[in-house]
ZAKOL-65365 format. One record per residue (C-alpha): residue number from 0; chain; x, y, z. Coordinates in pm, 1 decimal, padded with zeros to 6 digits. Example, Ala and Ser with C-alpha at 12.3 -4.5 7.8 and 13.67 -1.06 7.14 Angstrom:
(0 'A' (01230.0 -00450.0 00780.0));
(1 'A' (01367.0 -00106.0 00714.0));
This chain:
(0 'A' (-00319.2 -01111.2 -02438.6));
(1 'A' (-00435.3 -01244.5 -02073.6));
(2 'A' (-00110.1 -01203.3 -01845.6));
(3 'A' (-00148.0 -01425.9 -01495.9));
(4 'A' (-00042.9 -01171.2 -01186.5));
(5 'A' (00266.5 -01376.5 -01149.2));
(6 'A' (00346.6 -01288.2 -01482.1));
(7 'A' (00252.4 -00942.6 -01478.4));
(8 'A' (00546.1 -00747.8 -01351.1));
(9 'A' (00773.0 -00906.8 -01639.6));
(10 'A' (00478.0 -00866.8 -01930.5));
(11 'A' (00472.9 -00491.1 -01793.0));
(12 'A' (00863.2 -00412.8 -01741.4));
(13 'A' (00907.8 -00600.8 -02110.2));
(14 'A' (00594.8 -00369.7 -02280.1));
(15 'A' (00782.8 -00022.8 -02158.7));
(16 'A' (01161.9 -00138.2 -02199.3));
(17 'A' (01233.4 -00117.1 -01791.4));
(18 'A' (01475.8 -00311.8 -01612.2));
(19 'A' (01371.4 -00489.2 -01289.7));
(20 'A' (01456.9 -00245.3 -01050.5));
(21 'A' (01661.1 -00295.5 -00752.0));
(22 'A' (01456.6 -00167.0 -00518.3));
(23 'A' (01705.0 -00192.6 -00227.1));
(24 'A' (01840.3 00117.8 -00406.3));
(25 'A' (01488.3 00340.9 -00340.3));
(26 'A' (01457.6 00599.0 -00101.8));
(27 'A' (01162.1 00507.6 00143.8));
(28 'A' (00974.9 00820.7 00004.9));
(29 'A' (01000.9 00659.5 -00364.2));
(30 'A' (00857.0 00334.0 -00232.3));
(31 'A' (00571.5 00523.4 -00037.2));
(32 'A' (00470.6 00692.9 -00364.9));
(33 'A' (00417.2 00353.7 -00545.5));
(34 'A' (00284.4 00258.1 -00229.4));
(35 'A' (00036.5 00504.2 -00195.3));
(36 'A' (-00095.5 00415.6 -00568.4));
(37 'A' (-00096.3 00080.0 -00528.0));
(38 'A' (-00302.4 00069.2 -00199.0));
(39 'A' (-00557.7 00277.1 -00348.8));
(40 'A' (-00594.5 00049.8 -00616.6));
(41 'A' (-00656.4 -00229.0 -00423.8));
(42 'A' (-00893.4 -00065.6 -00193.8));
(43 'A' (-01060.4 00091.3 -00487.8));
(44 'A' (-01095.7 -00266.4 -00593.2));
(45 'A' (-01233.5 -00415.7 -00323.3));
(46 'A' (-01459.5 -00140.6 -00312.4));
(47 'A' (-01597.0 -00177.3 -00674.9));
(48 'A' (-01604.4 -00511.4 -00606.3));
(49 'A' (-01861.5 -00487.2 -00348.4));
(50 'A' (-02120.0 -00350.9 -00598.1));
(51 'A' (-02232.4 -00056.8 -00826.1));
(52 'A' (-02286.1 00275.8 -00678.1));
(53 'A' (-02280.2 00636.4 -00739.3));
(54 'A' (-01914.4 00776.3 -00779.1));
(55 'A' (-01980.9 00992.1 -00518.5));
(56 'A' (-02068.9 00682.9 -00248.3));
(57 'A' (-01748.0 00482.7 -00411.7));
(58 'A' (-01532.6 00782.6 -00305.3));
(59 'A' (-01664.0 00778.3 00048.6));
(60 'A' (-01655.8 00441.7 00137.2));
(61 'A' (-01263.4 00433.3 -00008.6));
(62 'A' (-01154.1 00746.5 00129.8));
(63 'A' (-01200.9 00621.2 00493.6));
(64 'A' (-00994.0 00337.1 00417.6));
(65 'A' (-00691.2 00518.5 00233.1));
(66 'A' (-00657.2 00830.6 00481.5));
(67 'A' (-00361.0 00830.2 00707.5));
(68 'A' (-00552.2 00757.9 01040.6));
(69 'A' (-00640.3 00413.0 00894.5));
(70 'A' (-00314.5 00319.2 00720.5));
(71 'A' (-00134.0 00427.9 01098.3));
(72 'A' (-00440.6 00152.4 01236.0));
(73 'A' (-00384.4 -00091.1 00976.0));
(74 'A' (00011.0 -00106.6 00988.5));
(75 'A' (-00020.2 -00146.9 01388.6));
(76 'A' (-00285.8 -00418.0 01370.3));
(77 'A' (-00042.2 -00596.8 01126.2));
(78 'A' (00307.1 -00513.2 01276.1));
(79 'A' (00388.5 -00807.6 01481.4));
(80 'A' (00302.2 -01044.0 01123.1));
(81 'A' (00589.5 -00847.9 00950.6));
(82 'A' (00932.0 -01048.9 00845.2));
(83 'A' (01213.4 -00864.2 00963.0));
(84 'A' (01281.3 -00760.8 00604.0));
(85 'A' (00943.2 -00587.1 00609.3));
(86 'A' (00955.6 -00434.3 00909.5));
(87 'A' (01257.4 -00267.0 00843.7));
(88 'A' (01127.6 -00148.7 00509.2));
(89 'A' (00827.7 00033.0 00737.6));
(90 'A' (01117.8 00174.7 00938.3));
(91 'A' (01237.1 00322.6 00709.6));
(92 'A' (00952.9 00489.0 00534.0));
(93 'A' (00806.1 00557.0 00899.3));
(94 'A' (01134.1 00770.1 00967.5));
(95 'A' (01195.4 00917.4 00649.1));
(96 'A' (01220.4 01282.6 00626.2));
(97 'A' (00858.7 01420.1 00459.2));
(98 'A' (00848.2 01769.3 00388.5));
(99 'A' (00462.8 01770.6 00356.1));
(100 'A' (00187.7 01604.5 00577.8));
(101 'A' (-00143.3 01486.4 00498.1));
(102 'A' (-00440.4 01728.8 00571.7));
(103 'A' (-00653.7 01596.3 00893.5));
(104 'A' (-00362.0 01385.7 01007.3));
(105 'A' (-00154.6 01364.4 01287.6));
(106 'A' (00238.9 01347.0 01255.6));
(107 'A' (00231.6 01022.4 01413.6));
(108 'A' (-00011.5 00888.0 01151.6));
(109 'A' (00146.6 01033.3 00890.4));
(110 'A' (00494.9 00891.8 00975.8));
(111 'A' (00322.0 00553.6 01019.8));
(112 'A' (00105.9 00604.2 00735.8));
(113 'A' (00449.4 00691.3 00498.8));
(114 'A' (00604.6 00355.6 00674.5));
(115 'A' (00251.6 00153.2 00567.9));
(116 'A' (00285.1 00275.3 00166.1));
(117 'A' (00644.4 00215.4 00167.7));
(118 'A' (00589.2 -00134.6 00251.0));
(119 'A' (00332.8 -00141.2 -00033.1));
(120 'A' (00523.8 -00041.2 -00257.9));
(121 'A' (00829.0 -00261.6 -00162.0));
(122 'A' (00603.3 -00551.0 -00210.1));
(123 'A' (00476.6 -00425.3 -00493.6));
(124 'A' (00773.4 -00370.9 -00685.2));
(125 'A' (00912.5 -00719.6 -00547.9));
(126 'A' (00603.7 -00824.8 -00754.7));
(127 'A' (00477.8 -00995.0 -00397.8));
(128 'A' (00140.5 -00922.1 -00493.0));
(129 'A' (-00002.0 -01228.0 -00275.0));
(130 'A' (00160.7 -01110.2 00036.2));
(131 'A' (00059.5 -00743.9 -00032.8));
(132 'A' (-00297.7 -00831.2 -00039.6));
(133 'A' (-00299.6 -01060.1 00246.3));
(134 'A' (-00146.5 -00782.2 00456.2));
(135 'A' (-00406.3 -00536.6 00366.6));
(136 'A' (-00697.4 -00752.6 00440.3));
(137 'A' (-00569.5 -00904.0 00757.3));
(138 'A' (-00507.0 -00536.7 00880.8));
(139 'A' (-00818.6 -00430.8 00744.5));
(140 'A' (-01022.4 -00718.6 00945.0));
(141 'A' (-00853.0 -00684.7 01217.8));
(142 'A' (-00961.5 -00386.0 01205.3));
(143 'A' (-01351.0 -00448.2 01141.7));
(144 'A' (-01313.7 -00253.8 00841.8));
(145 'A' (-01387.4 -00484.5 00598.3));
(146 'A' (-01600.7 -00833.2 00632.4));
C-alpha cells in the first residue's frame, strides 16, 4: 500500500507496534543517532537523484556532504532560521557529552556536527519531514553545495 509522507510515521509506528515517542524524553546523543541516519538518507537521495553512477562516485560525492566539517558549515549557515525550540534542541546535542569523535574532524565540528544530527533527528521523529528537508537544502545552498 502507497503511504503519503504525512502519513508515514503512523503507517510505520502501527506496522512494528511502537508508540509515538516522546521525544522530549531523548538524550541529545539518541536524537543525533537518528539524526545521523536520517541525513544520510536524504543526502543519499538527493544524490541518486541526480543520476546513475558508479557506487564508488555515489560514495564520493555524498561523503563530502555528510562529514562533520560540512554538517558544522551547514548548521551555521542555517542557525539564525532556527525557532527557539530548534535551536535549543542543537544546544543540546552541540553540548552533549560524546565519548568518541569523528576521524578528520575537529572538536568544534564535531560538537556542532552532533548539535546538526540531533536536530535531524528531532524533526524527524516529530515526523516534520517538510521542515527537515527545507533546512538541509537551504544550508546546503547557502552553502554552494548543492544547485
Amino acid at each position: 500500500m502507497e503511504q503519503s509522507l504525512e502519513s508515514f510515521g503512523a503507517w510505520f509506528r502501527e506496522l512494528y507496534h511502537l508508540d509515538k515517542p516522546d521525544v522530549r524524553e531523548y538524550s541529545a546523543l539518541t536524537l543525533a543517532y537518528i539524526g545521523d541516519a536520517v541525513y544520510e538518507i536524504v543526502i543519499r537521495t538527493y544524490i541518486v537523484g541526480r543520476g546513475n553512477a558508479p557506487v564508488e562516485r555515489l560514495h564520493k560525492r555524498s561523503s563530502r556532504l555528510v562529514k562533520a566539517e560540512t554538517q558544522a558549515n551547514l548548521i551555521m549557515a542555517i542557525e539564525n532560521q532556527l525557532t527557539e525550540e530548534e535551536h535549543a534542541v542543537y544546544k543540546r546535542g552541540r553540548n552533549a557529552k560524546s565519548y568518541t569523535m569523528a576521524k578528520n574532524a575537529t572538536m568544534s565540528d564535531y560538537r556542532k556536527a552532533t548539535g546538526c544530527e540531533a536536530l535531524m533527528g528531532y524533526l524527524y521523529l516529530t515526523e516534520r519531514y517538510e521542515r527537515l528537508t527545507e533546512l538541509i537544502h537551504t544550508g546546503l545552498k547557502s552553502l554552494g553545495l548543492i544547485e
